[in-house]
C-alpha positions in Angstrom: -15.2 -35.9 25.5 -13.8 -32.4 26.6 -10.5 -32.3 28.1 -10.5 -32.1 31.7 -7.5 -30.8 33.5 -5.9 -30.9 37.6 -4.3 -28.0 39.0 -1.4 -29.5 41.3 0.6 -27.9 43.9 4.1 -28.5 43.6 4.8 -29.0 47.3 7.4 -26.0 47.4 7.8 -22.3 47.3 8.9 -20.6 43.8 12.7 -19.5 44.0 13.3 -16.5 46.1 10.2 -16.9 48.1 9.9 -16.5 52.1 8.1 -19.8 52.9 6.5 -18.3 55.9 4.8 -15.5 54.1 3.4 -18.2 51.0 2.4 -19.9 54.2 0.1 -17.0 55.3 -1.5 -16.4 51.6 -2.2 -20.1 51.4 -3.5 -20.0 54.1 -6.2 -17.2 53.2 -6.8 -18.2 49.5 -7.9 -21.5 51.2 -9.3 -20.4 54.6 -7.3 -22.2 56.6 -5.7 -21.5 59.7 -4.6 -25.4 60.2 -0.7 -25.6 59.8 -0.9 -28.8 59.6 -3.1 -28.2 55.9 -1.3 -25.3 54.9 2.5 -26.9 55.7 1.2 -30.3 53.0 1.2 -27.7 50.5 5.0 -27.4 51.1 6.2 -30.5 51.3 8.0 -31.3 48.5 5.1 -33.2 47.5 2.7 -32.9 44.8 -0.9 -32.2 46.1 -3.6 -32.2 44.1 -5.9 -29.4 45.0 -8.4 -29.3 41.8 -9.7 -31.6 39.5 -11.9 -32.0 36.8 -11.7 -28.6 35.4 -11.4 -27.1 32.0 -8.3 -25.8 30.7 -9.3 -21.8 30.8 -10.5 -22.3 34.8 -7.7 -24.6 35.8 -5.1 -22.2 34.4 -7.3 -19.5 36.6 -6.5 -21.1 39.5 -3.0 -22.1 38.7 -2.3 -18.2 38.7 -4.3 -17.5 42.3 -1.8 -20.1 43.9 1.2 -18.9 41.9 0.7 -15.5 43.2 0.8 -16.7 46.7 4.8 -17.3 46.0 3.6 -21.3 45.6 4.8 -23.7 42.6 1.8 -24.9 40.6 0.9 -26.4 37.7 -2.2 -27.6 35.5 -2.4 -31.2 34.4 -4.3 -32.8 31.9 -6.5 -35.9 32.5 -5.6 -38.7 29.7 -8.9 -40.7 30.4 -11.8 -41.0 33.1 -11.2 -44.0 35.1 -14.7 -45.0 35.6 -18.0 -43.4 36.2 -18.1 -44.2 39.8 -14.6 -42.6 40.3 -15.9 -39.6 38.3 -19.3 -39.2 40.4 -16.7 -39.8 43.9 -14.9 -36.5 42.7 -17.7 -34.4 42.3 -19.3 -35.4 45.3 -15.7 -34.1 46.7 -14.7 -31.1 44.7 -18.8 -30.2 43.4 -19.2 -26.5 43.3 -16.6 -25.1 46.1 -15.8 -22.9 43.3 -18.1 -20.9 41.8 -16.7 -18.8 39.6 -13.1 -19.0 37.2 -11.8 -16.3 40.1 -12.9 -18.1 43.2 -10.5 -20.4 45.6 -10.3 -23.8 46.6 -11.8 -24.2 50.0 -10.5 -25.9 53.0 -12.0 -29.3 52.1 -9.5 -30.0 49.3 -7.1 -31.4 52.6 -9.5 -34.1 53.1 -7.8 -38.1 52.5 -7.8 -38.4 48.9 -10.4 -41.3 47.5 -9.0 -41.3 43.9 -7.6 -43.9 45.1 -10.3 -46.5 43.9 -8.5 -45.9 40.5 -6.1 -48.5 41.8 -9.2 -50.8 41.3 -8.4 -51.0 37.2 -5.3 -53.0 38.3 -5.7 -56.8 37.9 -4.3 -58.1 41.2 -1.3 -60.8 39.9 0.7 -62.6 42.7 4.4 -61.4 42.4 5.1 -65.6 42.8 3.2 -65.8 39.6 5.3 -63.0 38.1 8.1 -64.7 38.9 7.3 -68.4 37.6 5.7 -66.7 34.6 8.3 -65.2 33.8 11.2 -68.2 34.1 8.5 -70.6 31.7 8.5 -67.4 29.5 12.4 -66.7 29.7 11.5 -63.0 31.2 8.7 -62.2 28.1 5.9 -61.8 31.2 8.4 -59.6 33.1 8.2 -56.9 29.9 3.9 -58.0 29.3 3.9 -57.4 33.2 5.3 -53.9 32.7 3.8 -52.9 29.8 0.3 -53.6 30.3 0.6 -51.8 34.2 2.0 -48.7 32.3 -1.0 -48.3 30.2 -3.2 -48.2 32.9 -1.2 -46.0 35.1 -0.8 -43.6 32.6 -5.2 -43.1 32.9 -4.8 -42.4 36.4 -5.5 -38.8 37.4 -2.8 -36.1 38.0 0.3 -38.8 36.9 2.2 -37.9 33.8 1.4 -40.6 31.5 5.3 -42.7 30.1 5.0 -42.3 26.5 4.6 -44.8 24.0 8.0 -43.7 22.2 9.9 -44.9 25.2 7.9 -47.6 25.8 8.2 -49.0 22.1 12.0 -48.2 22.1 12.3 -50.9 25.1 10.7 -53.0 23.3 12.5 -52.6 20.0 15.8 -53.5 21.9 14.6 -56.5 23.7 13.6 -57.7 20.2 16.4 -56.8 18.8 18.9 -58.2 21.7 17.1 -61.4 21.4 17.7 -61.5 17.4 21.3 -60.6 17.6 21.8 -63.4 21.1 20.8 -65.8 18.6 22.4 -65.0 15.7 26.0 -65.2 18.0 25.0 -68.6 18.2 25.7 -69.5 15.0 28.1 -66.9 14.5 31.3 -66.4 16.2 32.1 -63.3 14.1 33.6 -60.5 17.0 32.0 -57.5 15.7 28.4 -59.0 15.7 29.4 -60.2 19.3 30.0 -56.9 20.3 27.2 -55.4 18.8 25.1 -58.2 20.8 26.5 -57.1 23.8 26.2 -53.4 23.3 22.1 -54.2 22.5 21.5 -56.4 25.6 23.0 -53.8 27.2 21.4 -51.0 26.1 18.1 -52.6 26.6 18.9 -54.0 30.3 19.2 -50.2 30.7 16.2 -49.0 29.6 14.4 -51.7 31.5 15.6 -50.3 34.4 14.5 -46.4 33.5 11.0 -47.9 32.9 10.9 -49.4 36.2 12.0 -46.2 37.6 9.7 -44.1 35.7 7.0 -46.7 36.7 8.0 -46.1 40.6 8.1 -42.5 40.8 4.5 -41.8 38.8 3.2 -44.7 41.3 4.4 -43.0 44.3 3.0 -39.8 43.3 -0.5 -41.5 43.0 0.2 -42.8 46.1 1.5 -40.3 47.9 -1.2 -37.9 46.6 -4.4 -40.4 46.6 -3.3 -43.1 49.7 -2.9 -41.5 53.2 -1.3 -45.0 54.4 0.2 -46.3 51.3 3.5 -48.2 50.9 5.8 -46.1 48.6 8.2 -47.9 46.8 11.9 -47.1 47.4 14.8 -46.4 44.7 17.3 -49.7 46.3 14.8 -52.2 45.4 13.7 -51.2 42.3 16.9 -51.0 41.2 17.4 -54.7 42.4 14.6 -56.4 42.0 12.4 -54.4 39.2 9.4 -55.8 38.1 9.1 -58.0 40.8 9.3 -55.0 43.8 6.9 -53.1 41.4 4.1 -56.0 41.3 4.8 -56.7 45.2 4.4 -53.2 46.1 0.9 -52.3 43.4 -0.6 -55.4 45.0 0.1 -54.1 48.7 -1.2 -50.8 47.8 -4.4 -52.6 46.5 -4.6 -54.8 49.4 -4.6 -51.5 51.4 -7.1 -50.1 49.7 -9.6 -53.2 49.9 -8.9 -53.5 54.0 -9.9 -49.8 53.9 -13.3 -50.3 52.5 -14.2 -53.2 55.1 
């Protein structure tokens, strides 16, 4: 399967730009007089304005936006979510360009319906994460979290969390657990420490993947969901996996109430 690649609007004006004057090419590159279109494209949030593109046409585009004064950037696809999602984005994005040098048009402002991708998550009660989780003193909590973060990394325009971080959480849970029990049967000071400093260090990087996790779900959201619930910094500090499994199934409860 060929690459296929998203050009995304960064949401802001490239340093040393006069917004209102991007505003005006924007607003002729897509043929748009609609502030209210035009102003999404500077709202210090990602919009997705292309997809499904090879690399030589994306990058094309990329540079017609760029030259507006707008931040851009092309993003590659890690995997096709299903057919049916593929067939929902042509029917969307078909042939409004028609060659490498031609512009998005107006249509690309339309509410998102990528956001079907949120179908590949399996719905889990956050309750059931929870008990889970106690019977499996917290193994779920890390399953939970690890088996959501492959599938968000196939869904379009996010950057995927890479496996090296992913396995490196891993490796210290393991190895926290290893060293817990062997202060169990050893008082010795310096493998107490050492226990400590692990636990620590892999309470830590818990935390970064359930920020990392939070972010790239709020970008899908914010960029696929026009009345999603975005997930805020406070409580995923606080409550982690749990927020993050209350919050993905509230954004796929959303999305189910929209297709009745």
């Amino acid at each position: 399967m060929d690459n296929l690649f998203d050009v995304v609007v960064q949401g802001r004006a490239i340093d040393g730009q006069d917004v209102a004057v991007v505003k005006g090419k924007l607003s002729k590159i897509f043929k748009t007089s609609s502030p209210e279109k035009i102003g999404r494209l500077l709202s210090n949030k990602p919009v997705t304005v292309k997809k499904n593109l090879n690399r030589e046409k994306a990058r094309k585009i990329k540079n017609i936006i760029r030259r507006t004064g707008a931040e851009c950037k092309v993003v590659k696809q890690r995997l096709k979510i299903e057919n049916a999602l593929d067939e929902e984005r042509n029917d969307r994005f078909g042939s409004d360009l028609k060659s490498p040098y031609s512009t998005p048009s107006a249509n690309l402002f339309e509410t998102k319906k990528g956001a079907n991708a949120l179908s590949e998550f399996k719905r889990v009660s956050t309750w059931k994460v929870f008990f889970l989780s106690l019977i499996t003193f917290g193994i779920y909590i890390y399953y939970w979290i690890y088996s959501r973060t492959k599938i968000l990394n196939k869904l379009p325009s996010v950057e995927p969390i890479g496996n090296v971080f992913m396995n490196s959480v891993i490796v210290f849970l393991i190895l926290s657990c290893i060293l817990g029990w062997f202060t169990k049967v050893n008082t010795d000071s310096s493998l107490l420490a050492l226990s400590q400093v692990v636990s620590f260090a892999a309470s830590a990087l818990a935390i970064i993947w359930c920020f990392k996790f939070k972010n790239r779900l709020n970008t899908f959201i914010s960029n696929n969901i026009g009345n999603g619930s975005m997930l805020t910094p406070i409580m995923t500090f606080f409550f982690q996996v749990l927020y993050l499994s209350y919050k993905l199934n509230e954004n796929i409860d959303t999305i189910g109430k929209d297709k009745i």
